[in-house]
C-alpha positions in Angstrom: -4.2 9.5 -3.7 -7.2 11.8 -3.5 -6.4 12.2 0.5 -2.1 12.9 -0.1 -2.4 16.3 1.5 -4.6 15.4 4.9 -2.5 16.9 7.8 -1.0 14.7 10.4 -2.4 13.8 13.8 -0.7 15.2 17.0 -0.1 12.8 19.1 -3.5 12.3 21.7 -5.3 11.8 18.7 -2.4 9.2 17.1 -2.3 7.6 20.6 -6.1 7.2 20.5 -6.0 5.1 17.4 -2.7 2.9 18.3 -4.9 2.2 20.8 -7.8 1.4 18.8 -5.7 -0.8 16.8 -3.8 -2.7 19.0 -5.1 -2.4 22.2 -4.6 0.1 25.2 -1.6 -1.5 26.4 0.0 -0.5 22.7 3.5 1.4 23.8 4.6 -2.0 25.2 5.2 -3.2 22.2 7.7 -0.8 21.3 11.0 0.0 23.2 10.4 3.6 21.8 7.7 5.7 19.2 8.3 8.9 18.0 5.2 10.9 18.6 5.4 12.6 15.2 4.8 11.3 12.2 7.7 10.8 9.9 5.7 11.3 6.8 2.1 11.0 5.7 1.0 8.3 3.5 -1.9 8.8 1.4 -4.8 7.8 3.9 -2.6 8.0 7.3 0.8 8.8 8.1 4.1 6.9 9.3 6.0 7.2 12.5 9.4 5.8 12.9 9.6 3.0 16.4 11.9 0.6 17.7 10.4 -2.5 18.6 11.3 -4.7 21.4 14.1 -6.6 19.5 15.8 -3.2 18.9 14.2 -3.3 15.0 14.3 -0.2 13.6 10.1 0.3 12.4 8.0 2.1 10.2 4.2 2.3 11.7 1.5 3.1 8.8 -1.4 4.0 10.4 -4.8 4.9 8.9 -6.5 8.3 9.6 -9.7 7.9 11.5 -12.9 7.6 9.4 -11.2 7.5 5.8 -13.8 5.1 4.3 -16.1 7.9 4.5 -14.0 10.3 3.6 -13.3 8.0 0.5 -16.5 7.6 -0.6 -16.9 11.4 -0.6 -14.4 11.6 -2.7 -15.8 9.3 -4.9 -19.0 10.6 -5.2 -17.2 14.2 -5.7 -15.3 12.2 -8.7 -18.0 10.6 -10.1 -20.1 13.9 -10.7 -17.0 15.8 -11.7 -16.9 12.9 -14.4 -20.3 13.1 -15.5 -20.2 17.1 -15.7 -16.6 16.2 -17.7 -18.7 13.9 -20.2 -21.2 16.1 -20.9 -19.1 18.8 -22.2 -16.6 16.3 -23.5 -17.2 13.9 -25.7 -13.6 12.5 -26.0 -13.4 10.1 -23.6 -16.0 8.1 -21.9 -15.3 7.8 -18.1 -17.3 5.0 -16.4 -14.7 2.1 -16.8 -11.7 4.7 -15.4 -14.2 5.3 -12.3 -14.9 1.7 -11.8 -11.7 1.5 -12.0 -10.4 4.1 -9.4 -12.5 3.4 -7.3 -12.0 -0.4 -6.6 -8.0 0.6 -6.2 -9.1 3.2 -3.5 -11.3 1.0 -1.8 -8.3 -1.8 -1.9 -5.8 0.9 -0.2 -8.1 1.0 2.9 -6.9 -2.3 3.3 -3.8 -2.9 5.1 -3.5 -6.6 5.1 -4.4 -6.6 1.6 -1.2 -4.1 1.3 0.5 -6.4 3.5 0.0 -9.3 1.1 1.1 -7.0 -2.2 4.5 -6.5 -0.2 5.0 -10.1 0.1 4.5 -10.3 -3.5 6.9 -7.7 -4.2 9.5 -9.6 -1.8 8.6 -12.5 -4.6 8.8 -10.9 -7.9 12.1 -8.9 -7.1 13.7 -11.5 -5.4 16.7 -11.7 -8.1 16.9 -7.8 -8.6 20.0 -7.1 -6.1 19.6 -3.2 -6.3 15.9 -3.1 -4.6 15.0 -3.5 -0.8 10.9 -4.5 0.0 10.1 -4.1 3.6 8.6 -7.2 5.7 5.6 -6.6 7.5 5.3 -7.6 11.1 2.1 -9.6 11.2 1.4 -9.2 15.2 1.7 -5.5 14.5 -0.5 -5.3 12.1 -4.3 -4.9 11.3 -6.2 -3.6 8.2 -6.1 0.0 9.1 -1.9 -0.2 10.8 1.0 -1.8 9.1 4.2 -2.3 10.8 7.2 -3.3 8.6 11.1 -2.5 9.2 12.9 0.5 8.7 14.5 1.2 5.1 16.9 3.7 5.2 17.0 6.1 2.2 16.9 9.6 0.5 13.8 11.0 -1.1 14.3 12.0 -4.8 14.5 15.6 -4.3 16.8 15.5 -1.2 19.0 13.1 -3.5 19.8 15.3 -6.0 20.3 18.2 -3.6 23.4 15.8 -3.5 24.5 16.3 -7.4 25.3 12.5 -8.0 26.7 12.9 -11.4 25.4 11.7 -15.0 26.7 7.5 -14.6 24.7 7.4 -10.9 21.7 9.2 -11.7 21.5 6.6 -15.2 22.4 3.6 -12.4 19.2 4.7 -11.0 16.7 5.1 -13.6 17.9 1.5 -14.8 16.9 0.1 -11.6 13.6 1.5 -11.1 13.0 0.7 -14.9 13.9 -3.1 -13.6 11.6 -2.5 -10.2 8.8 -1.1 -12.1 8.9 -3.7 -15.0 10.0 -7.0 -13.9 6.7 -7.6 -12.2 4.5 -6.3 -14.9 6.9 -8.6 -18.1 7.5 -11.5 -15.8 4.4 -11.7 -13.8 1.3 -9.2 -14.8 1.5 -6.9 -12.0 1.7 -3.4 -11.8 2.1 -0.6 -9.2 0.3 2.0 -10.4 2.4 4.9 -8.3 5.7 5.8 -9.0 5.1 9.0 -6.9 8.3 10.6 -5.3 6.8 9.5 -1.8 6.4 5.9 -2.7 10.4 5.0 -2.7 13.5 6.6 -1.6 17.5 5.7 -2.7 19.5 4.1 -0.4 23.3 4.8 0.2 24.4 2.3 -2.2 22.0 4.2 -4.9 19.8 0.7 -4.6 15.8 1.7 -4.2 13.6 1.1 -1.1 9.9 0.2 -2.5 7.6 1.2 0.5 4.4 2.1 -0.6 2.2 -1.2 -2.3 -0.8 0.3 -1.8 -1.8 0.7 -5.8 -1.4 -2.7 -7.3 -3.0 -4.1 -10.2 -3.2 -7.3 -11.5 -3.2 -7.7 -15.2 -4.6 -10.5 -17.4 -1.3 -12.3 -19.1 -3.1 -11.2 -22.8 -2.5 -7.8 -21.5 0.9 -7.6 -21.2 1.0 -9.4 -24.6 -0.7 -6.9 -25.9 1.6 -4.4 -24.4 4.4 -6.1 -25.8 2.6 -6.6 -29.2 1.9 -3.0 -30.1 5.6 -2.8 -29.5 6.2 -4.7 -32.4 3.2 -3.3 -34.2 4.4 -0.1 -34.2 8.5 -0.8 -34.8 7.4 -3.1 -38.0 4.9 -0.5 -39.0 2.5 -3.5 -38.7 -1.7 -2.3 -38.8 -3.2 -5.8 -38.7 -1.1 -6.0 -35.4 -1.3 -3.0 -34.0 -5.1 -3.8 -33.9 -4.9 -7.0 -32.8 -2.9 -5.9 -30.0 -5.5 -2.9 -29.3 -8.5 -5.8 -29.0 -5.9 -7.7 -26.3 -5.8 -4.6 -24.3 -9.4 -5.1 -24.2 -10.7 -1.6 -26.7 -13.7 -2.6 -28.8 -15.6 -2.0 -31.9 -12.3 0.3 -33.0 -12.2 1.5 -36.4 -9.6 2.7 -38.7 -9.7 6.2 -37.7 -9.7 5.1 -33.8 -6.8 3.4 -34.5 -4.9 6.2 -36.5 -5.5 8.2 -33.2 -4.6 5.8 -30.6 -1.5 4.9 -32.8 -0.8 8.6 -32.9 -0.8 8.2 -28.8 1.0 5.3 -29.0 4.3 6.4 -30.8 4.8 8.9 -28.7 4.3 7.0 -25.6 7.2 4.0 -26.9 9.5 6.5 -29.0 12.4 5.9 -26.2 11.4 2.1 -26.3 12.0 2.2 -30.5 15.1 3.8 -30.7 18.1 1.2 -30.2 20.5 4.3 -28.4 21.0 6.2 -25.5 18.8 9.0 -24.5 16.9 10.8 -22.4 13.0 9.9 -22.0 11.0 12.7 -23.9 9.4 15.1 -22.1 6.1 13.5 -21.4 2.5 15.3 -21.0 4.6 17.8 -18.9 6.5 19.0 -22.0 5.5 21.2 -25.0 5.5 18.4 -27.3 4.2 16.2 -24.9 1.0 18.8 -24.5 1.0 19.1 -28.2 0.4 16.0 -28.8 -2.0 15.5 -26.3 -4.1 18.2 -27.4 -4.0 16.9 -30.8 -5.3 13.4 -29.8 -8.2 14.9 -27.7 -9.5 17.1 -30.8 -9.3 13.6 -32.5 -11.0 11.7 -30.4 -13.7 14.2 -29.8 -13.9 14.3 -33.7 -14.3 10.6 -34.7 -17.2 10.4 -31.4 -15.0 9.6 -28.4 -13.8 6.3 -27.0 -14.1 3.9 -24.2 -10.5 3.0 -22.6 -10.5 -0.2 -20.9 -9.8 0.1 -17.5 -6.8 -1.7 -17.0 -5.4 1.2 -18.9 -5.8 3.3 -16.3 -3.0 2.4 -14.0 -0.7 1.3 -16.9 -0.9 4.6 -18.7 -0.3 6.4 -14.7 2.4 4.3 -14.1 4.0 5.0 -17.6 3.4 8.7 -17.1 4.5 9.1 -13.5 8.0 6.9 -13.7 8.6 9.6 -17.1 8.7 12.2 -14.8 11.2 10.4 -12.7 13.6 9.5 -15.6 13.2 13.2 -16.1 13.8 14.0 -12.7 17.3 12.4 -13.0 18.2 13.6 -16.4 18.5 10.1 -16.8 20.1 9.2 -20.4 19.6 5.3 -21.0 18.7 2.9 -24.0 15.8 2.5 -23.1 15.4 0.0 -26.4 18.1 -2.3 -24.7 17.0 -2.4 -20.8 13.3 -3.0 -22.5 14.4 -5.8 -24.5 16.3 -7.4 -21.4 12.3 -7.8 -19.9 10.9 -9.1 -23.2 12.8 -10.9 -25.2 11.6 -14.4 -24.0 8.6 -13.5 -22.8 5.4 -16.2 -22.9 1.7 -15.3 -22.2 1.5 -19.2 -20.2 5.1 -18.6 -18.7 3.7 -15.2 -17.4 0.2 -17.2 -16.4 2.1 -19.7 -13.9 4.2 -17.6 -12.8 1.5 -15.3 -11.8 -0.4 -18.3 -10.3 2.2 -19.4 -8.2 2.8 -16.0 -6.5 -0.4 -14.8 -5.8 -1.3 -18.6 -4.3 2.1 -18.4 -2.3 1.0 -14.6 -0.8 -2.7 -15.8 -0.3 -4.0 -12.9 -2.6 -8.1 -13.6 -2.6 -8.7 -16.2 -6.2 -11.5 -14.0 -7.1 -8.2 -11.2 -8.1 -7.1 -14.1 -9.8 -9.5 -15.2 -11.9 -10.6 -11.8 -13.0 -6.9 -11.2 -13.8 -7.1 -14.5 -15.9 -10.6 -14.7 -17.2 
């Protein structure tokens, strides 16, 4: 987030808004708190507790003030976006702010976090390699989230480890599985695979602990997704446009679509190929930038276009777990584990299933109905 680098409390100040939270008498929930924060979240920061059962916690608590702070942000954003437009033409920006915005607003809010959790607890419930946290509800408001411990490595300290070629592949295939069975079998996305966000447990399965960037996609979406797939292995046009138009992009023509097809390619080339190999080196990477560069001079050519705003968090969430895979040196097929998500997959399968979750969570219908209008 915007806020990732905010420095911790000490502890008067954390004290002062456990307090604020849960009431003066706070520390008697807790048969022990560590005073410094284990980590910092994107708009507040994580101490480790025990709570009265002998639970081993983890305590998210919001900094002070951060809806303000947010909205400066924003505003900051949204100029730096208009001064962007007006010297580039490429892209138009208001959707991707919209966008943006409504996510950061939504992180503010722990119970709506708290309710994305249980979700996750839903959608991965047959995935044996991930562990979702469970919130404590009496422990909880929308600005602190108390959920149990998870025991894990970050990334970084992980390979400090050298776990050799077979475990770091074991890895990227479960958090391909983490990050995609949600999206294939049930719309939903979350839109951060930063290195913060999970951590790998002894048994090289992942703990999930962040749910603060969630997204709920419209089951023609994913279609579309999976479409363009297709499109783009049968060397399809007709479909490749169709699928375009489901992702929500309008009034394309054929030169838009020679560039976003251009984009595309690149983006599903592991996806295509039916072997094992590494995931390309994405924007990071010389052809990665090449390419990028190439499909900015287009756009700016042919008079810009207007992404759709789901993209937004798709296209992060693509970008950010490619870094990962290249974190581990992971060499997969990528063509096979993709194929495991897809090959029976149904837009009204996809609907109910998405229906039935969010009702059984009690995520607000208004997210439904935009996610299914």
């Amino acid at each position: 987030g915007l806020q990732a680098d905010a420095p911790s409390m000490g502890w008067l100040f954390t004290k002062r808004r456990m307090a604020a939270e849960l009431g003066l008498d706070w520390q008697q929930n807790f048969s022990s708190f560590n005073r410094d924060a284990v980590s910092a979240a994107s708009l507040g920061q994580v101490h480790k507790a025990v709570g009265l059962n002998n639970q081993s916690l983890a305590i998210k608590l919001q900094y002070p003030d951060m809806h303000s702070a947010i909205d400066a942000d924003l505003k900051q954003l949204k100029l730096l976006f208009q001064l962007y437009e007006r010297y580039d033409s490429a892209i138009s920006t208001s959707d991707i702010y919209d966008e943006l915005s409504e996510r950061l607003l939504e992180e503010l809010d722990y119970r709506r976090e708290a309710m994305n959790m249980h979700l996750y607890q839903i959608m991965l419930a047959n995935e044996k390699k991930v562990q979702v946290p469970s919130h404590i509800p009496e422990l909880s408001t929308d600005r602190l989230l108390t959920m149990n411990w998870l025991d894990g490595k970050r990334l970084m300290p992980f390979l400090d480890t050298n776990p050799d070629q077979e475990t770091r592949n074991e890895i990227a295939k479960t958090m391909f599985r983490v990050w995609y069975v949600p999206f294939y079998y049930y719309g939903v996305i979350h839109g951060d695979p930063h290195l913060g966000n999970y951590s790998i447990a002894d048994d090289y399965s992942i703990n999930l602990m962040d749910f603060g960037s969630i997204r709920l996609f419209r089951p023609q979406f994913v279609a579309g997704v999976i479409e363009l797939y297709k499109a783009l292995r049968d060397n399809n046009r007709d479909l490749a446009v169709d699928a375009y138009e489901r992702w929500g992009f309008v009034g394309l023509d054929n030169e838009a679509i020679d560039v976003l097809n251009m984009w595309a390619e690149f983006i599903y080339a592991p996806l295509l190929e039916n072997r094992v190999r590494p995931i390309q080196q994405t924007r990071g990477g010389s052809a990665g930038r090449e390419l990028a560069g190439k499909v900015h001079t287009e756009l700016k050519r042919i008079g810009g276009i207007k992404p759709p705003r789901e993209f937004v968090l798709t296209d992060r969430a693509a970008v950010g777990l490619g870094s990962v895979f290249m974190h581990l040196g992971a060499e997969v097929n990528w063509h096979e584990l993709f194929h495991d998500l897809i090959d029976d997959f149904s837009v009204d399968a996809l609907a109910n299933r998405q229906r039935e979750a969010a009702s059984q969570v009690g995520l607000p219908n208004e997210l439904l109905t935009n996610s299914l209008s």
